[in-house]
mmCIF file of the N, C-alpha and C atoms, coordinates in Angstrom:
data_MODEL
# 
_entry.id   MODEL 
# 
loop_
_atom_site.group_PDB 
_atom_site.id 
_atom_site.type_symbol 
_atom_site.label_atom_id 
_atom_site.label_alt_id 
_atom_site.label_comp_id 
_atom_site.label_asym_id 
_atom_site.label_entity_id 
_atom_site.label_seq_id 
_atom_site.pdbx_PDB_ins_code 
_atom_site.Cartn_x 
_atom_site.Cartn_y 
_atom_site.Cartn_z 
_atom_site.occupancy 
_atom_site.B_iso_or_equiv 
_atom_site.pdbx_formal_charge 
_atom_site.auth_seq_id 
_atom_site.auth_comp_id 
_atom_site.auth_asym_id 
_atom_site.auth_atom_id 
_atom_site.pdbx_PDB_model_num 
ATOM 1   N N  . UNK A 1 1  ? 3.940   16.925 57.282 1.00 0.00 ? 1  UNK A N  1 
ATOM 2   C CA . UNK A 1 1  ? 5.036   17.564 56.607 1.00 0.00 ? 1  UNK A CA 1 
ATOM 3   C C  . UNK A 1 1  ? 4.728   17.578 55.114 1.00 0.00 ? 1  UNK A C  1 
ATOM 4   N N  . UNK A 1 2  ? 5.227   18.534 54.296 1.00 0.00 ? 2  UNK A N  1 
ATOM 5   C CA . UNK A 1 2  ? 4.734   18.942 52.757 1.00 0.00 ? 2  UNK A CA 1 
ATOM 6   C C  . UNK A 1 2  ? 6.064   19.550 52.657 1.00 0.00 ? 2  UNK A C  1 
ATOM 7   N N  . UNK A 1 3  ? 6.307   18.952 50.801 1.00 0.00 ? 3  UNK A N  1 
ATOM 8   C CA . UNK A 1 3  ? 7.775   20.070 50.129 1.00 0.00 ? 3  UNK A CA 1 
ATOM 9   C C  . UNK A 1 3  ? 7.024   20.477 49.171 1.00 0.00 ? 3  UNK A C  1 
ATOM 10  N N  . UNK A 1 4  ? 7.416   21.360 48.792 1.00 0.00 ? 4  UNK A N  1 
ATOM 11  C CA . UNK A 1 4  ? 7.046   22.380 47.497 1.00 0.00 ? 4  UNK A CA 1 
ATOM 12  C C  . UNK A 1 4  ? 8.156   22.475 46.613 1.00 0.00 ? 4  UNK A C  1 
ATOM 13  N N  . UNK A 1 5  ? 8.184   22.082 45.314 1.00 0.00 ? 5  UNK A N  1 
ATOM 14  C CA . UNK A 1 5  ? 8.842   21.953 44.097 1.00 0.00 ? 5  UNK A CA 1 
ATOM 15  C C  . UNK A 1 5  ? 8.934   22.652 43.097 1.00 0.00 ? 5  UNK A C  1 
ATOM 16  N N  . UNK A 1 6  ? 9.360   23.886 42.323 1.00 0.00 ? 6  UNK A N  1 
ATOM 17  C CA . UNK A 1 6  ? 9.128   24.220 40.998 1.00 0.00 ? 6  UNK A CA 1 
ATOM 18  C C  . UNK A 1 6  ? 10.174  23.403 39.852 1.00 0.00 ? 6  UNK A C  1 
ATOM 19  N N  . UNK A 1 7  ? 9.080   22.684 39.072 1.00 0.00 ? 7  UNK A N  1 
ATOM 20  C CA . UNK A 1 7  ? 9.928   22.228 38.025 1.00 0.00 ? 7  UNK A CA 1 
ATOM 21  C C  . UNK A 1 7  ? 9.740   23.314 36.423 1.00 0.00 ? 7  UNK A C  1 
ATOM 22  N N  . UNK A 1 8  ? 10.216  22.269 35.459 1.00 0.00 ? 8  UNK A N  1 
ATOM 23  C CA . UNK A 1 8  ? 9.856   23.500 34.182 1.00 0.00 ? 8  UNK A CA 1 
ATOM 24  C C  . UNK A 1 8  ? 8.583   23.634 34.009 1.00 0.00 ? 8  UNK A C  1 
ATOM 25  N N  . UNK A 1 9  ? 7.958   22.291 33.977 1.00 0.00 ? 9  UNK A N  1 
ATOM 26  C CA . UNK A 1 9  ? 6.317   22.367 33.264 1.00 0.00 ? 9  UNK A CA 1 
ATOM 27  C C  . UNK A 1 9  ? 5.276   22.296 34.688 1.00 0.00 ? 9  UNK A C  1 
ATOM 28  N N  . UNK A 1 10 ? 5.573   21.856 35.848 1.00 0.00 ? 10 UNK A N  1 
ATOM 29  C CA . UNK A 1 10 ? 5.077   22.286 37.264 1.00 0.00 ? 10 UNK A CA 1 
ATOM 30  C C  . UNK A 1 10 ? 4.975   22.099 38.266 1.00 0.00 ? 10 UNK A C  1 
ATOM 31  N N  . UNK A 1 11 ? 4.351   22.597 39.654 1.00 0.00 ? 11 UNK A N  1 
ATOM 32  C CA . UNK A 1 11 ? 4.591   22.843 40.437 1.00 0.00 ? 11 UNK A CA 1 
ATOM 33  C C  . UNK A 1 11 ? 4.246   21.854 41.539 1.00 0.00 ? 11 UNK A C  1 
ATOM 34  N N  . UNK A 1 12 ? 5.374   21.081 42.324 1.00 0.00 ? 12 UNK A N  1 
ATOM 35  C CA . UNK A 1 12 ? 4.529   19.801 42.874 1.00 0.00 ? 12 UNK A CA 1 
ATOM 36  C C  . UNK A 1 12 ? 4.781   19.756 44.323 1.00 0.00 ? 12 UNK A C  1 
ATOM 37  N N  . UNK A 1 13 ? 3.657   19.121 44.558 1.00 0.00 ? 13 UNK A N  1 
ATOM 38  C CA . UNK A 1 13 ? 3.686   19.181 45.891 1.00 0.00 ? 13 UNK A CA 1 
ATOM 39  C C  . UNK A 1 13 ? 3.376   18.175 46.653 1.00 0.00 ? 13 UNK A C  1 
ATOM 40  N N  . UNK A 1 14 ? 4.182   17.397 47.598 1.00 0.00 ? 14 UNK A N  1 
ATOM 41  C CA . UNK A 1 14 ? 4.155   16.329 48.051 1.00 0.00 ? 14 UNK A CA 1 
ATOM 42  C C  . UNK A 1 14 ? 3.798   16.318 49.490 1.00 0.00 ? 14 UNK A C  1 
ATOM 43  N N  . UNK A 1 15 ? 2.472   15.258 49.719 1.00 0.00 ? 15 UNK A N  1 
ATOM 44  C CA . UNK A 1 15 ? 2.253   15.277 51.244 1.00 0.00 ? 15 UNK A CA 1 
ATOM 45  C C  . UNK A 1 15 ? 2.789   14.448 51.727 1.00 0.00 ? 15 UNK A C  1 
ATOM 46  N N  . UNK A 1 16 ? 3.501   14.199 53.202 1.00 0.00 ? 16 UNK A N  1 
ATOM 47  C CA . UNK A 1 16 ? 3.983   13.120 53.645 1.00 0.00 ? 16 UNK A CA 1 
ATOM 48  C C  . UNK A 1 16 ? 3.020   12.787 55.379 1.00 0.00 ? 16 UNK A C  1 
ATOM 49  N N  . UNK A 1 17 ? 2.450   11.953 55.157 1.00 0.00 ? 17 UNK A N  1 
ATOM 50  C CA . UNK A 1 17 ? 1.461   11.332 56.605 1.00 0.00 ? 17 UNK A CA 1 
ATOM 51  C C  . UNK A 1 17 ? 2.791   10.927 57.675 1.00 0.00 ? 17 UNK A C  1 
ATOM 52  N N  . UNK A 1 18 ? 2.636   11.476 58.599 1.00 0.00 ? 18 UNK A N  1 
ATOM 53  C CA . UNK A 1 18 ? 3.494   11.867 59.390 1.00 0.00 ? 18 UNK A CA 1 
ATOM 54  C C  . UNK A 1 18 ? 2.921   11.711 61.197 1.00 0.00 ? 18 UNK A C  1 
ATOM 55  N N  . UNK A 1 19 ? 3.180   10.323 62.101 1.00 0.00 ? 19 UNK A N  1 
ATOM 56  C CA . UNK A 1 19 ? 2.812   11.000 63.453 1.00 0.00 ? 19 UNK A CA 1 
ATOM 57  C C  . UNK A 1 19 ? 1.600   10.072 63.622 1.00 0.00 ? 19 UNK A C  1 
ATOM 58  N N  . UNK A 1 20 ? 1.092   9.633  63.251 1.00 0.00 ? 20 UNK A N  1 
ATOM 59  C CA . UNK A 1 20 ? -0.023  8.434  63.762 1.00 0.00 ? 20 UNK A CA 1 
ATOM 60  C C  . UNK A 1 20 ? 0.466   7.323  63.641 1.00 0.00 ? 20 UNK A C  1 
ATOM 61  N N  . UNK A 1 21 ? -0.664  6.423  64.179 1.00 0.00 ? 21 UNK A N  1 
ATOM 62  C CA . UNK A 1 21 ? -0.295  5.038  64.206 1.00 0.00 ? 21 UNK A CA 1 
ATOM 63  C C  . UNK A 1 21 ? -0.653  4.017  62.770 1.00 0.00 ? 21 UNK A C  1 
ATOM 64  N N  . UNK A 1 22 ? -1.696  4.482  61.864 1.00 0.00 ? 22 UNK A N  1 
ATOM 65  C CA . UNK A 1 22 ? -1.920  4.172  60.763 1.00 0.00 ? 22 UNK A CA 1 
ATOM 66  C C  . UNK A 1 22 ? -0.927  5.541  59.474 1.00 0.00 ? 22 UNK A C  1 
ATOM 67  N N  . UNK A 1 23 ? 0.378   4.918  59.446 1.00 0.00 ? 23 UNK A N  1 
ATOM 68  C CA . UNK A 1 23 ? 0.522   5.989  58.349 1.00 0.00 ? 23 UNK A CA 1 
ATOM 69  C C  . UNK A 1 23 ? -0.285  5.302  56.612 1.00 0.00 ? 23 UNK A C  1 
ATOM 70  N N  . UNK A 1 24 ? -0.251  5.993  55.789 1.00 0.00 ? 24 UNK A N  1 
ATOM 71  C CA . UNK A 1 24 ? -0.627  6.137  53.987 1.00 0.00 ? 24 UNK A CA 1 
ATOM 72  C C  . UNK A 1 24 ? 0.499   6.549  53.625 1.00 0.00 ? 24 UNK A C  1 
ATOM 73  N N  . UNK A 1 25 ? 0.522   6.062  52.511 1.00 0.00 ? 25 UNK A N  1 
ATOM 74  C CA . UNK A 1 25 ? 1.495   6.951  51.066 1.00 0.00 ? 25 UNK A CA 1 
ATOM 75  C C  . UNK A 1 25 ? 1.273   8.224  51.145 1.00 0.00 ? 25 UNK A C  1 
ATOM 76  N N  . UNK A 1 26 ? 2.624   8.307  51.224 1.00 0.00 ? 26 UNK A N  1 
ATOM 77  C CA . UNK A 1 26 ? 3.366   9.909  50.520 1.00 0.00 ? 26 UNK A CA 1 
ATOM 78  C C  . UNK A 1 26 ? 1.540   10.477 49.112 1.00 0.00 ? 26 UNK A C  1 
ATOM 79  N N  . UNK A 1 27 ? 1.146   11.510 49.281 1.00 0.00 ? 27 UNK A N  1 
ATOM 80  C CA . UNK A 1 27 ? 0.233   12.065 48.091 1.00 0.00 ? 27 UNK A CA 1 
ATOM 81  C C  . UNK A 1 27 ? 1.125   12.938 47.588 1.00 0.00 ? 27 UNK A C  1 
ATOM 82  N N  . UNK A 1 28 ? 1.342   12.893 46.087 1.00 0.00 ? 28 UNK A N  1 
ATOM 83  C CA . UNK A 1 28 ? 2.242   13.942 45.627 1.00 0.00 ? 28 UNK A CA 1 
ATOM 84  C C  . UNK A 1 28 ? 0.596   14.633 44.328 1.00 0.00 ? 28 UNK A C  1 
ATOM 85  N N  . UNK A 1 29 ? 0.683   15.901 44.423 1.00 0.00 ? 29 UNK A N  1 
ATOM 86  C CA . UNK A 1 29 ? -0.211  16.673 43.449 1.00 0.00 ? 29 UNK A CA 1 
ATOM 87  C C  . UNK A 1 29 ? 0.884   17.846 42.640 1.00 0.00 ? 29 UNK A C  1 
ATOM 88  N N  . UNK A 1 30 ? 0.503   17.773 41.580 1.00 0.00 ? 30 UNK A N  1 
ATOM 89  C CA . UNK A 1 30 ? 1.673   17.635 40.168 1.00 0.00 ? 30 UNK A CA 1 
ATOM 90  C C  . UNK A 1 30 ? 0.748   18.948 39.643 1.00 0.00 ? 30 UNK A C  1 
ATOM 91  N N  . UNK A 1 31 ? 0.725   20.233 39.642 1.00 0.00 ? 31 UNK A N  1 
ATOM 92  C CA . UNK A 1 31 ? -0.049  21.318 39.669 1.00 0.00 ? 31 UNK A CA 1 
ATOM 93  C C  . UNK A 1 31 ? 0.580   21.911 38.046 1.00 0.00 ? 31 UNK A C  1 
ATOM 94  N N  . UNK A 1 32 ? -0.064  21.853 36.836 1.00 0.00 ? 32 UNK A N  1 
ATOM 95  C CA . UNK A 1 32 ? 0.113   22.230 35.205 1.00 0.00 ? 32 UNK A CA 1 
ATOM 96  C C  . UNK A 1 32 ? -1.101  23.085 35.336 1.00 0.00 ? 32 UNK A C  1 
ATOM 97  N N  . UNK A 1 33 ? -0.417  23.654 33.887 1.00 0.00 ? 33 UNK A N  1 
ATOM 98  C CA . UNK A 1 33 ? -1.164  25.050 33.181 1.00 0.00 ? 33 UNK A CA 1 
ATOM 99  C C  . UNK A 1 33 ? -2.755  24.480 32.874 1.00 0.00 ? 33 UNK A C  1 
ATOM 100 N N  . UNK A 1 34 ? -2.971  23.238 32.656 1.00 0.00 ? 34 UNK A N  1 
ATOM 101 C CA . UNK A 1 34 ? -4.234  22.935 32.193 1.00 0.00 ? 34 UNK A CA 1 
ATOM 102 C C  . UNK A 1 34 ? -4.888  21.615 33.194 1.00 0.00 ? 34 UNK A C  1 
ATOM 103 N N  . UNK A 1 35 ? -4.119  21.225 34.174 1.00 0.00 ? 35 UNK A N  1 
ATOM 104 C CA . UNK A 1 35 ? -4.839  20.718 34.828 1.00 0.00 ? 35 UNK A CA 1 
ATOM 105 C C  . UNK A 1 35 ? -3.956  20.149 36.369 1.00 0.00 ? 35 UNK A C  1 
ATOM 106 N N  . UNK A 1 36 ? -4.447  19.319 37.218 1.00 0.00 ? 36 UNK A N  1 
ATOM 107 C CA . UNK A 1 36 ? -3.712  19.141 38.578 1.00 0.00 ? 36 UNK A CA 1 
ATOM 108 C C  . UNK A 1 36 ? -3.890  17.679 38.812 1.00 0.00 ? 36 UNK A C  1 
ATOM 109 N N  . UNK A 1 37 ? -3.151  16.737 38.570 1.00 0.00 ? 37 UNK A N  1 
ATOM 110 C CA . UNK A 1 37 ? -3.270  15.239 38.988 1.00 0.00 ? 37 UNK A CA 1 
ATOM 111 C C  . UNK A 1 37 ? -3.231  15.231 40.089 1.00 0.00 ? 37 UNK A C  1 
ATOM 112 N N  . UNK A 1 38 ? -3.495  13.986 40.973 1.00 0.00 ? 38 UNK A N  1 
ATOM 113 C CA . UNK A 1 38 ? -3.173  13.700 42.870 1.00 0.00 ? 38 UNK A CA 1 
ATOM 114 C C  . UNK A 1 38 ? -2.948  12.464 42.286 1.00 0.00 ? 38 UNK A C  1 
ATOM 115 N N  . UNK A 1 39 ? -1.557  12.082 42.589 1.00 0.00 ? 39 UNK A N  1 
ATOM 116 C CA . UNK A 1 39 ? -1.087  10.273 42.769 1.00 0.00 ? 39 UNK A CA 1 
ATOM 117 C C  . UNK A 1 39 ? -1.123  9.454  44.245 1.00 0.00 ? 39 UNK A C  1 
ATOM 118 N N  . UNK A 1 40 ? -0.865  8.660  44.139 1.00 0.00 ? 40 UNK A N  1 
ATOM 119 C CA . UNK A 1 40 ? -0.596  7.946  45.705 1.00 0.00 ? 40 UNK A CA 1 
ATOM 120 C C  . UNK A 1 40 ? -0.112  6.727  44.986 1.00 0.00 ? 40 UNK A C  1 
ATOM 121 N N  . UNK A 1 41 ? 0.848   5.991  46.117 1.00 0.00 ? 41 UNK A N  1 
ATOM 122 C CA . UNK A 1 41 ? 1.211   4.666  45.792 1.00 0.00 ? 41 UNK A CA 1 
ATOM 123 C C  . UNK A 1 41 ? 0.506   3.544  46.449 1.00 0.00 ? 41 UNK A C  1 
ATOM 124 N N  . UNK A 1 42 ? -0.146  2.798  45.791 1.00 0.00 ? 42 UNK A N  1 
ATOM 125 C CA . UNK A 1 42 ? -1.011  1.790  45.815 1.00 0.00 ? 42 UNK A CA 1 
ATOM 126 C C  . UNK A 1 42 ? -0.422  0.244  46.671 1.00 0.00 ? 42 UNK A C  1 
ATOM 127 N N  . UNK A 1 43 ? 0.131   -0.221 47.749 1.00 0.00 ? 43 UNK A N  1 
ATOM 128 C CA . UNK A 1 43 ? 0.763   -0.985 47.994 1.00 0.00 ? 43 UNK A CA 1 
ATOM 129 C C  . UNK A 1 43 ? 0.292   -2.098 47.465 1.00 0.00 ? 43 UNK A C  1 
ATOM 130 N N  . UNK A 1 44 ? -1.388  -2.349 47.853 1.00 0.00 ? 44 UNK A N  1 
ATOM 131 C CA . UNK A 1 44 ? -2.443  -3.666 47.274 1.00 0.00 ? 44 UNK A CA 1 
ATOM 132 C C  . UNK A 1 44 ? -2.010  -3.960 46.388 1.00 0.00 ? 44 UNK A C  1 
ATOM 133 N N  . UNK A 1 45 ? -1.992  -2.776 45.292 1.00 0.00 ? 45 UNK A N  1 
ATOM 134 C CA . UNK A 1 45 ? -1.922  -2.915 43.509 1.00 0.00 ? 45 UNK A CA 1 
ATOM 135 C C  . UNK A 1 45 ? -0.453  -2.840 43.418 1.00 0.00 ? 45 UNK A C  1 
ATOM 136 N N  . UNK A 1 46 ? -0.004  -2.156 43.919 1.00 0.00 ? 46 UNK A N  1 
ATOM 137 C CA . UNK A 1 46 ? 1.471   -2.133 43.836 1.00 0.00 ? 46 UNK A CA 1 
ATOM 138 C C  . UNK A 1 46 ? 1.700   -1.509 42.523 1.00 0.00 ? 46 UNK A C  1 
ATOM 139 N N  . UNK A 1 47 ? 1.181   -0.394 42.239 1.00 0.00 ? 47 UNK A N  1 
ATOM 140 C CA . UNK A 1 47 ? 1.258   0.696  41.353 1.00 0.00 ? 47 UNK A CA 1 
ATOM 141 C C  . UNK A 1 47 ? 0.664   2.369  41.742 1.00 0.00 ? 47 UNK A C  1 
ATOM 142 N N  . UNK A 1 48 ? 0.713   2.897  41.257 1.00 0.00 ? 48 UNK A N  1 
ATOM 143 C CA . UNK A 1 48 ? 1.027   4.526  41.612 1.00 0.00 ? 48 UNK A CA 1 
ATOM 144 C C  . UNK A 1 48 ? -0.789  4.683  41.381 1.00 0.00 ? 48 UNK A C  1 
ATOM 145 N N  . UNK A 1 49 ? -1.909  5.320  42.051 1.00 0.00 ? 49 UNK A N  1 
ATOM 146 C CA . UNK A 1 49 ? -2.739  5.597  41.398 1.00 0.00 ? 49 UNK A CA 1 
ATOM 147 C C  . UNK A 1 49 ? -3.021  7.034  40.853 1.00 0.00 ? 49 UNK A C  1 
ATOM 148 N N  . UNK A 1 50 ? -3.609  7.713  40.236 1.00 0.00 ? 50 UNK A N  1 
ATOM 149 C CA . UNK A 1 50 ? -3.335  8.878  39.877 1.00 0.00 ? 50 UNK A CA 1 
ATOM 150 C C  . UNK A 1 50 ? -5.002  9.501  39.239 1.00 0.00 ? 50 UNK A C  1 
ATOM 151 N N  . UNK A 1 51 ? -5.415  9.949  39.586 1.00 0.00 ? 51 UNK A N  1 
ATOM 152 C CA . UNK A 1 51 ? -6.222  11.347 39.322 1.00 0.00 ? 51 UNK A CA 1 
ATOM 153 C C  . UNK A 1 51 ? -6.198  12.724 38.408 1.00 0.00 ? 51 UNK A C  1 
ATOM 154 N N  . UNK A 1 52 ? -6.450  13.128 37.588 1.00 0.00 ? 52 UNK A N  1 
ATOM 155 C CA . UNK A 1 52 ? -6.610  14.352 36.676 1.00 0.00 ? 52 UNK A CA 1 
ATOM 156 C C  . UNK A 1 52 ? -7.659  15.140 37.358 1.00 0.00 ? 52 UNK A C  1 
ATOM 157 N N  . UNK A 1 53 ? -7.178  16.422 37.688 1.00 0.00 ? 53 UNK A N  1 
ATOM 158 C CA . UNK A 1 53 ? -9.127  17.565 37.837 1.00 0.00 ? 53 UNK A CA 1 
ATOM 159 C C  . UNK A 1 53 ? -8.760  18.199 36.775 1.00 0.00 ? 53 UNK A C  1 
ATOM 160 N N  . UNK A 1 54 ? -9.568  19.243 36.539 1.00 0.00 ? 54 UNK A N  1 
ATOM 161 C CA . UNK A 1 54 ? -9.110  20.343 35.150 1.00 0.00 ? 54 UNK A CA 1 
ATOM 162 C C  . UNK A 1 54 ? -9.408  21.365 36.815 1.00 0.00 ? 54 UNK A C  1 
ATOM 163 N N  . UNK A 1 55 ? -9.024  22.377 35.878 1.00 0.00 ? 55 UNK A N  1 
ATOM 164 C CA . UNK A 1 55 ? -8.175  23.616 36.776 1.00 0.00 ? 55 UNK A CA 1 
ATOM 165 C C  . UNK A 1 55 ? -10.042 23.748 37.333 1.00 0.00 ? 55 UNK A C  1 
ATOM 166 N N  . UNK A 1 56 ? -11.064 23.646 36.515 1.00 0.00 ? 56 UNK A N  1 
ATOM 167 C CA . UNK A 1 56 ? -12.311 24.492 37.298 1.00 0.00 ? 56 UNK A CA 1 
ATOM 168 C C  . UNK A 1 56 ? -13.142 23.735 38.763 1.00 0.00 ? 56 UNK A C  1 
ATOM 169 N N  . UNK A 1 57 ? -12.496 22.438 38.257 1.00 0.00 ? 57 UNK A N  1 
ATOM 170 C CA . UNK A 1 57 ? -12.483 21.009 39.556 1.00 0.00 ? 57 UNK A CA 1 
ATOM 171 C C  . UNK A 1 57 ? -12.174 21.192 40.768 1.00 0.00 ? 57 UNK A C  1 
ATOM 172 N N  . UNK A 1 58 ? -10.185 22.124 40.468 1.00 0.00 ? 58 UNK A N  1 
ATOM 173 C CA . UNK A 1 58 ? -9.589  22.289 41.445 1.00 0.00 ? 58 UNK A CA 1 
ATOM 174 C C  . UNK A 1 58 ? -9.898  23.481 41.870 1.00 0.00 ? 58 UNK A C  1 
ATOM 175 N N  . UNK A 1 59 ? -10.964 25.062 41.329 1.00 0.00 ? 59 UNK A N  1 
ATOM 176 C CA . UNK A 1 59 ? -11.329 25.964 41.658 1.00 0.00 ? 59 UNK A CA 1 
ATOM 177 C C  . UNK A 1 59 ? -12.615 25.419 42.965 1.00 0.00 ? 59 UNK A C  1 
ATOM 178 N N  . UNK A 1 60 ? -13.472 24.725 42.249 1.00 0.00 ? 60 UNK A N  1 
ATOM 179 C CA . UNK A 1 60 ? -14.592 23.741 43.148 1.00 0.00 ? 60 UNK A CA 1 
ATOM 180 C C  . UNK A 1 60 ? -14.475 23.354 44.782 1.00 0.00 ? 60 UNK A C  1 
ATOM 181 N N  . UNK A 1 61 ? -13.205 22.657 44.359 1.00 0.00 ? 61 UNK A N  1 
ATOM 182 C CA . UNK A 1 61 ? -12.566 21.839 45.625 1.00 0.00 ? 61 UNK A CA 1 
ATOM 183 C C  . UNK A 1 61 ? -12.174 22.763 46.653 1.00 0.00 ? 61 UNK A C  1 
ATOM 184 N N  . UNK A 1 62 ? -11.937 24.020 45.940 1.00 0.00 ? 62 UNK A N  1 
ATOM 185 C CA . UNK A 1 62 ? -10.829 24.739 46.808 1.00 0.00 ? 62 UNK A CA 1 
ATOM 186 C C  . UNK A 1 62 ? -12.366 25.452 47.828 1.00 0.00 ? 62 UNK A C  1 
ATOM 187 N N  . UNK A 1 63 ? -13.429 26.190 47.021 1.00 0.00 ? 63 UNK A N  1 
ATOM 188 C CA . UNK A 1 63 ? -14.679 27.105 47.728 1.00 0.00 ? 63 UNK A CA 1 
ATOM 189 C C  . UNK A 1 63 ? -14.789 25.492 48.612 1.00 0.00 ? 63 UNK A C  1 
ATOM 190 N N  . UNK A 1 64 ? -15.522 24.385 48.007 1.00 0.00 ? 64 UNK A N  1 
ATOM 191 C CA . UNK A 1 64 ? -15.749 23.347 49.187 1.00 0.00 ? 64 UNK A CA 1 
ATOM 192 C C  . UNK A 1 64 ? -15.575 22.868 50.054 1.00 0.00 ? 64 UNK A C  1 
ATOM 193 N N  . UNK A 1 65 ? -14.210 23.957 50.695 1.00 0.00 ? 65 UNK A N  1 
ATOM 194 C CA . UNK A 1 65 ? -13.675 23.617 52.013 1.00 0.00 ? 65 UNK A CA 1 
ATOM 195 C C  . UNK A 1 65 ? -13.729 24.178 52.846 1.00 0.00 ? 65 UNK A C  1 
ATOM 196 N N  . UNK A 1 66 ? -14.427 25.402 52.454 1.00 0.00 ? 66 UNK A N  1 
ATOM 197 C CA . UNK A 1 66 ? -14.956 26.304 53.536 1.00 0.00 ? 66 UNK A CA 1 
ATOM 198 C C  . UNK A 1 66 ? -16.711 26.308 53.584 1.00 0.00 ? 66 UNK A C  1 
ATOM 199 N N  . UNK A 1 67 ? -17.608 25.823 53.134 1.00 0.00 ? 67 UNK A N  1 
ATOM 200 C CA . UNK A 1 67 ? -18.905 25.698 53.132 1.00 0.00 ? 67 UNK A CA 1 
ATOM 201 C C  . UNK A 1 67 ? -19.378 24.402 53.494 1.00 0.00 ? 67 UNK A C  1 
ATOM 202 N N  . UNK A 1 68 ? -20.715 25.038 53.971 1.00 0.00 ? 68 UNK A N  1 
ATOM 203 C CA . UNK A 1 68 ? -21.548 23.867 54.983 1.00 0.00 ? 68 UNK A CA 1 
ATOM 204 C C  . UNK A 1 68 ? -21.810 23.036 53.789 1.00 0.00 ? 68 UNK A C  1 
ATOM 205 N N  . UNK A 1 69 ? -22.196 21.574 54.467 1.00 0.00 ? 69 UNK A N  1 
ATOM 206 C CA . UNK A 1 69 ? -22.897 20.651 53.341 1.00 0.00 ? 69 UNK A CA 1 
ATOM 207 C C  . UNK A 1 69 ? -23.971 21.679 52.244 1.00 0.00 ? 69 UNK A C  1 
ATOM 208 N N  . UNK A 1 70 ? -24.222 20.643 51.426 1.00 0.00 ? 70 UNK A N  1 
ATOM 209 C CA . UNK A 1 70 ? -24.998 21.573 50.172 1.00 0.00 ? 70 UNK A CA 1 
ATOM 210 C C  . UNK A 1 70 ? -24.820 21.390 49.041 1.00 0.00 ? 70 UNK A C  1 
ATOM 211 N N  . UNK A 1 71 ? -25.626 21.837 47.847 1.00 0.00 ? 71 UNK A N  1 
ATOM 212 C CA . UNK A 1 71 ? -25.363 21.639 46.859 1.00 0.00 ? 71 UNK A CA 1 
ATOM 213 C C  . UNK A 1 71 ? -25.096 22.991 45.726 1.00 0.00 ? 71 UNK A C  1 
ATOM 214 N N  . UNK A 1 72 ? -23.876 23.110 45.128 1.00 0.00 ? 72 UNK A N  1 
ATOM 215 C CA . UNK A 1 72 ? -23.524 24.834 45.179 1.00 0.00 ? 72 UNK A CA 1 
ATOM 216 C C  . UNK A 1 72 ? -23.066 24.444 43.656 1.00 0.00 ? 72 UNK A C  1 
ATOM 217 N N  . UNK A 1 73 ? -23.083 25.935 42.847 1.00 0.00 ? 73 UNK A N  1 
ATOM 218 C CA . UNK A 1 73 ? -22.626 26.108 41.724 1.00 0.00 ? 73 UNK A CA 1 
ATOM 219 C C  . UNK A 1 73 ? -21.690 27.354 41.875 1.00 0.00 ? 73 UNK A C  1 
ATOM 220 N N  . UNK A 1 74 ? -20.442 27.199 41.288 1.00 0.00 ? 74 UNK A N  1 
ATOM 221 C CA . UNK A 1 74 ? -19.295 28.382 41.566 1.00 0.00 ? 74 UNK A CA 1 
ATOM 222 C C  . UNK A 1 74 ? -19.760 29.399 40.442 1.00 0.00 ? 74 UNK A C  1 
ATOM 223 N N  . UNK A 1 75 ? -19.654 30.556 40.841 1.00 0.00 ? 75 UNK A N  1 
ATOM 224 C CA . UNK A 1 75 ? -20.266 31.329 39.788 1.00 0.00 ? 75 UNK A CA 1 
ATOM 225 C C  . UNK A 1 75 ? -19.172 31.969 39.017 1.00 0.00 ? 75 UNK A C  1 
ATOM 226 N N  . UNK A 1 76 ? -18.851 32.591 38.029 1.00 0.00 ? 76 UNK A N  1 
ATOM 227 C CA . UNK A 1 76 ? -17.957 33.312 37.233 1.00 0.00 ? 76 UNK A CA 1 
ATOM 228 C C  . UNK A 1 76 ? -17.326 34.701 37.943 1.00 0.00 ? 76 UNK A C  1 
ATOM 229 N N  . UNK A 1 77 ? -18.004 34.861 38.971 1.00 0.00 ? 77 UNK A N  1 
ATOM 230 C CA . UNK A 1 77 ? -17.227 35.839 39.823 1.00 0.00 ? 77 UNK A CA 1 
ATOM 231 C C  . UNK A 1 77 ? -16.953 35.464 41.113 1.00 0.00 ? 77 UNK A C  1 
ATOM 232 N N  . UNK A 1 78 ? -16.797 34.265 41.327 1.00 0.00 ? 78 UNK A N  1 
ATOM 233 C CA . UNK A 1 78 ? -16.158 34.189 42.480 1.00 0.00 ? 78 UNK A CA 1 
ATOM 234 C C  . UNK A 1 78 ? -17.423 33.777 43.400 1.00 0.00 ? 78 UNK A C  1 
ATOM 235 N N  . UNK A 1 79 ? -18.536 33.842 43.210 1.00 0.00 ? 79 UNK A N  1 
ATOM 236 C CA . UNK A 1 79 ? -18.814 33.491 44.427 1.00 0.00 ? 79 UNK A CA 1 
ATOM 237 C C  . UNK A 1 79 ? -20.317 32.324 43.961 1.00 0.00 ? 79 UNK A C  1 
ATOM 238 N N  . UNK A 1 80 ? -20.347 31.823 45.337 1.00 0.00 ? 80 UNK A N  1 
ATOM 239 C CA . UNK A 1 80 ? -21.524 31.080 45.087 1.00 0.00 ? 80 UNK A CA 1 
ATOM 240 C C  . UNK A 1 80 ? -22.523 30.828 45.471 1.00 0.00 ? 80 UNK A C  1 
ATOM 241 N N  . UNK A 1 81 ? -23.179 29.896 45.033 1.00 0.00 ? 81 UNK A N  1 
ATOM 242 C CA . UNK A 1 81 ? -24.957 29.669 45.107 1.00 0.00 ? 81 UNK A CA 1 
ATOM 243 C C  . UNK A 1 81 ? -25.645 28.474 44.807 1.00 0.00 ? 81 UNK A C  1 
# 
């Protein structure tokens, strides 16, 4: 299960692990004009951990989920090599 949020400064989106026998923390990803954090709550640490990509990270991540292992450079038009 996932909610989708618009706030003023952005757009968040919270995963909730749902339906197995090992659940995780809620992942909430906090989507801004200049970049996209991923938090989770840390029970061990017992604090929130949190992540920054810059937007070309989260362009990266996004082609890397459809391609075989490899080692790839995103090119300025979209595609890669």
């Amino acid at each position: 299960m996932f909610s989708i949020e618009h706030e003023f400064d952005a757009t968040v989106v919270t995963l909730v692990d749902e339906g197995s026998a090992t659940l995780t923390e809620d992942v909430t990803i906090n989507m801004f004009e200049d970049c996209v954090t991923v938090e989770q709550y840390d029970p061990r640490a017992d604090s929130v951990q949190k992540i920054t990509l810059s937007l070309n990270q989260v362009q990266e991540l996004a082609a890397a989920l459809d391609l075989p292992e490899g080692v790839y450079k995103l090119q300025l038009d979209g595609k890669t090599g």
